[in-house]
Each structure stands twice: as structure tokens, then as C-alpha cells.
C-alpha positions in Angstrom: 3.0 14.8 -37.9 1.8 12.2 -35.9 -1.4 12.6 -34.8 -2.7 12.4 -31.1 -6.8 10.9 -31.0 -9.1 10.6 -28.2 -9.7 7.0 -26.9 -13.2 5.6 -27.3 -13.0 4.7 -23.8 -13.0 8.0 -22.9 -15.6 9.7 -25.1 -18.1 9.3 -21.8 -16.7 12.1 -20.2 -17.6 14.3 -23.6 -21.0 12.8 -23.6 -21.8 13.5 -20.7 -21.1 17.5 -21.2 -21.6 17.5 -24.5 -24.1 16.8 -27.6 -24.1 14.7 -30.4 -24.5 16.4 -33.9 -24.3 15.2 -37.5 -23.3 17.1 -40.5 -23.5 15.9 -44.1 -20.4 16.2 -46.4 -19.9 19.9 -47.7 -22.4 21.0 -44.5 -20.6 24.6 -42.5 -20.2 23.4 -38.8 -19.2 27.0 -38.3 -17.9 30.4 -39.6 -15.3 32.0 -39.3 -16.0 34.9 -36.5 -18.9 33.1 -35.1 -17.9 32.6 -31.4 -16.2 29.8 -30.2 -17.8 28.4 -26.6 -17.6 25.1 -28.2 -14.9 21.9 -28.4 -15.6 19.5 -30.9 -14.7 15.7 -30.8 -15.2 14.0 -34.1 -16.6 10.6 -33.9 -16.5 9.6 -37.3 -15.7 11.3 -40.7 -13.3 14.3 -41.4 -13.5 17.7 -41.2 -12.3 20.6 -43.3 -10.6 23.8 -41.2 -10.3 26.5 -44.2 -9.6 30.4 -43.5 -10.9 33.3 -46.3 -9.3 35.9 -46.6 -11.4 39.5 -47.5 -11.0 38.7 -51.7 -12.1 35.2 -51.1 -9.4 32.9 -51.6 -9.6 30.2 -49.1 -6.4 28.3 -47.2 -7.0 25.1 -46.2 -5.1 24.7 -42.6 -5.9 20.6 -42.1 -8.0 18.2 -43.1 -9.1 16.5 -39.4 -10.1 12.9 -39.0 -12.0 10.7 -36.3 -10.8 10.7 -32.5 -9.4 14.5 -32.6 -10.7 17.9 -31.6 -11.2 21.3 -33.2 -12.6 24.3 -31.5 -9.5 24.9 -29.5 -9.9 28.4 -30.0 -12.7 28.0 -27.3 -10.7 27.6 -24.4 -10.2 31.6 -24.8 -12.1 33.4 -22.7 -13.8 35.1 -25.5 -13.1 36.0 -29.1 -14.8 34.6 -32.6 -13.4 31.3 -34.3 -9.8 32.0 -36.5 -11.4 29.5 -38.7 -14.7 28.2 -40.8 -14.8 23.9 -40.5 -17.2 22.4 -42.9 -17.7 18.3 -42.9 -15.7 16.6 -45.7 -17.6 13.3 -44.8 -20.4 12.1 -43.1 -19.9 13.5 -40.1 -20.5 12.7 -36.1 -19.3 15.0 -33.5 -19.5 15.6 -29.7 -19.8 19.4 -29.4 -19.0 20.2 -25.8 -19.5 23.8 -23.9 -15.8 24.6 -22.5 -18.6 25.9 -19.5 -19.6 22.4 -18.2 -16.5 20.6 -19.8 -13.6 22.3 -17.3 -15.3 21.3 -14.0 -14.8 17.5 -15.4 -11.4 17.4 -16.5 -10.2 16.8 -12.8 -11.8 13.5 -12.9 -9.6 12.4 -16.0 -6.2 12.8 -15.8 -5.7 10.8 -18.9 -8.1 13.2 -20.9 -6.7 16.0 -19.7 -3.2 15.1 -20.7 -5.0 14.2 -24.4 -6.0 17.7 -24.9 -2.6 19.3 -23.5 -1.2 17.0 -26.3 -3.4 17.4 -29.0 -3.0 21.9 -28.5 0.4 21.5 -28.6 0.3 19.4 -31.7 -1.8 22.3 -33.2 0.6 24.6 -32.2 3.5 22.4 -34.4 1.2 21.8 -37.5 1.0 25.5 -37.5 4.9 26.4 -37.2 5.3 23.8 -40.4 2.1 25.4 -42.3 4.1 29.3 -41.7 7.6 27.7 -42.4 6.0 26.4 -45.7 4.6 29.4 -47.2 7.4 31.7 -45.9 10.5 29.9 -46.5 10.2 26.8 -49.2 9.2 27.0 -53.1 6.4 25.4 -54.7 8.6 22.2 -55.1 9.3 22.1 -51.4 5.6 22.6 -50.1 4.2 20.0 -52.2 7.1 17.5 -51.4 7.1 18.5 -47.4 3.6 18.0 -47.2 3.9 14.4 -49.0 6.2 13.5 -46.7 4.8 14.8 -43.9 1.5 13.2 -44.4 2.7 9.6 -45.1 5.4 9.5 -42.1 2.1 8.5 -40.2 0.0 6.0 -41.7 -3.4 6.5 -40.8 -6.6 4.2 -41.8 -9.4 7.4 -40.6 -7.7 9.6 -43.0 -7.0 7.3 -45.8 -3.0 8.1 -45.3 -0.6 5.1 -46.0 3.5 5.1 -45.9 3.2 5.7 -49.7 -0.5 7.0 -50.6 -2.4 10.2 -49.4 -6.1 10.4 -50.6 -5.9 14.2 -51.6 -6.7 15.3 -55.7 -4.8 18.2 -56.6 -7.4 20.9 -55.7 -6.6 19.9 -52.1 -3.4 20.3 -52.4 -3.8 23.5 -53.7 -6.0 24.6 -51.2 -4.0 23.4 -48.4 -0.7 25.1 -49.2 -1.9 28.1 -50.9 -0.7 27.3 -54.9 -2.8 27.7 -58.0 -4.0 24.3 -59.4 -1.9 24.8 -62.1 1.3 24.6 -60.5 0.6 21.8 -58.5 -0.2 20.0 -61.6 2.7 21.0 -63.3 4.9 20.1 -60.2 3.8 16.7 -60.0 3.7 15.7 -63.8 7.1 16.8 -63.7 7.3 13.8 -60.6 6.0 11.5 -62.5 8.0 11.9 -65.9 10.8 11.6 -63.0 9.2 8.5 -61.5 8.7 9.9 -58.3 5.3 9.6 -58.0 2.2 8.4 -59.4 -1.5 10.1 -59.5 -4.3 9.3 -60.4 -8.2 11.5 -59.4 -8.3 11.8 -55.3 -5.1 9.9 -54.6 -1.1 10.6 -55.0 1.5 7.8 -54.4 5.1 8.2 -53.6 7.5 6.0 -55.5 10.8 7.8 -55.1 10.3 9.4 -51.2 14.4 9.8 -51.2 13.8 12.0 -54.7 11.1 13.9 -52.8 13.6 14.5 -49.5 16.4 15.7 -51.5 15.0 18.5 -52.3 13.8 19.8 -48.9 15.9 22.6 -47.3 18.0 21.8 -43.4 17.8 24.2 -41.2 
């Protein structure tokens, strides 16, 4: 999914509401159930947005990189945070109060079309991440999300057409398999020569392999 980012040019309007804040990598920006007043802007690093379930096993829902938001859940008028963030990186943010940022979205069209955009993105990533782990097998999450991921190059993330900087815990965190399987899944790839990995990066060499086994709907 191609992802929509906030302009520099525009981050005055958030600073102007809002305050900066740094988190080092592995550092909880927040829980899950704390309550969400809050929109976050990342202005450098990535993020982590994970949810736990009562056993504690932990689904990763996206991995979040400079120029987007998190938070969204704030625009509620009340309720606790769906999800826990933690920084993957160094980490900047602009953490803006939904209170004092409304009143100055009528001075910026443009912004306000950004964050229109960047919901309704949300809203697709999570029809794929339910389509994933209700309709396709283990083979079909791993390869959709490969796909997905490198159909937009992205230099904040790491992502190129072929690469994605994920090790296989990630993937297994972010589509709900046991390490295990994901390794099996992809040294079965590579025997195949459909893709090469090595620690904290996986590389597509067959993508045409990897579509063939998707499911049309």
C-alpha cells in the first residue's frame, strides 16, 4: 500500500499545536487502553503499533515510518488507545492535542485533506491485515505481505522493489505465525529460488512465483 506522508512544509501547523518528544529504540510511547487525546506525527525513525491479547501474544499491525501519523484513535470523542506503539528507532515526534489541533485545520486545506487520506489508508491496511488472517494460508500471508510491501519503494522504511528490511521475527509478529513456519516457508523459497535472506532483510527474486500463489477474489 502506498503510503500517504505529511510534507515538511507543513509540519508548522503541528508545531504550533503540538510538542516535540523523543523516544529511544524499544522505548513505550503508549499502552494500549491509556487514552488517546493525542495525534502523533513522526519526524524521524519508525514506530512499532503491536496489540496483546489477555495470554500475551502480541500482533504487530504496521511498522510506521517518518512523515505519517498514529493516534488516529484520538479523533474519538473518548475511549483508550486499540493499540500499544513503542519506537523501533530513534525516534522524533510531534504529539498534538486533537483539543487545540481541530480549530487549525481550517487554515490548511492541504493538511486537512492529508489526514482524510492518511485515515482512509488506515482503514485499507486494516481490511488486507483481516483478509490475511481470515482467508489466506501461511504461504499466502507471507507472500501477500512481500508483495505488498515492495510495490512501494520507500527509503524511511528501508523498502525497495525487491528488498524489505524485516528478520523473520517480524514477520511473524506482523502476521500472527510462529517463527517456525515463517522459516520453513521461506527456506522452502529459497530452495525454489524465489527469494533470498539473509539476518534483518528478505529479497524477492521470483515476485511472479510469489503472485501465483495468491488467491483472486
Amino acid at each position: 500500500m502506498s503510503h500517504v506522508k505529511i510534507p515538511p512544509e507543513l509540519y508548522p501547523y503541528l508545531e504550533e499545536v503540538g510538542q516535540s518528544k523523543r523516544y529511544a529504540p524499544g522505548e513505550t510511547i503508549y499502552l494500549q487502553g491509556d487514552r488517546a487525546d493525542q495525534l502523533y506525527c513522526i519526524r524521524s525513525g519508525r514506530v512499532r503499533a503491536y496489540w496483546v491479547s489477555t495470554d500475551g501474544r502480541e500482533l504487530t499491525f504496521e511498522i510506521i515510518e517518518r512523515g505519517r501519523i498514529f493516534g488516529e484513535s484520538s479523533f474519538l470523542s473518548s475511549g483508550g488507545c486499540p493499540v500499544s506503539v513503542e519506537a523501533v528507532t530513534e525516534v522524533e515526534l510531534l504529539a498534538c492535542r486533537i483539543q487545540r489541533l481541530a480549530p487549525r485545520l481550517g487554515e490548511s486545506p492541504a493538511l486537512t485533506l492529508l489526514l482524510l487520506r492518511m485515515l482512509s489508508n488506515t482503514c485499507n491496511h486494516l481490511t488486507l491485515q483481516l483478509r490475511r488472517a481470515t482467508l489466506y494460508d501461511r504461504y499466502q500471508k507471507i507472500a501477500s505481505l512481500l508483495l505488498e510491501e515492495t510495490a512501494h519503494p520507500d527509503r524511511d522504511r528501508g523498502v525497495t522493489s525487491f528488498s524489505i528490511p524485516y528478520t523473520q521475527d517480524d514477520l511473524a509478529m506482523i502476521l500472527g505465525l510462529n517463527r517456525v513456519t515463517v522459516n520453513r516457508v521461506l527456506q522452502e523459497w529459497k530452495k525454489k529460488g524465489a527469494v533470498q535472506v539473509s539476518y534483518g532483510n528478505i529479497h524477492i527474486t521470483d515476485r511472479d512465483y510469489l503472485a501465483s500463489l495468491l488467491p483472486h477474489f
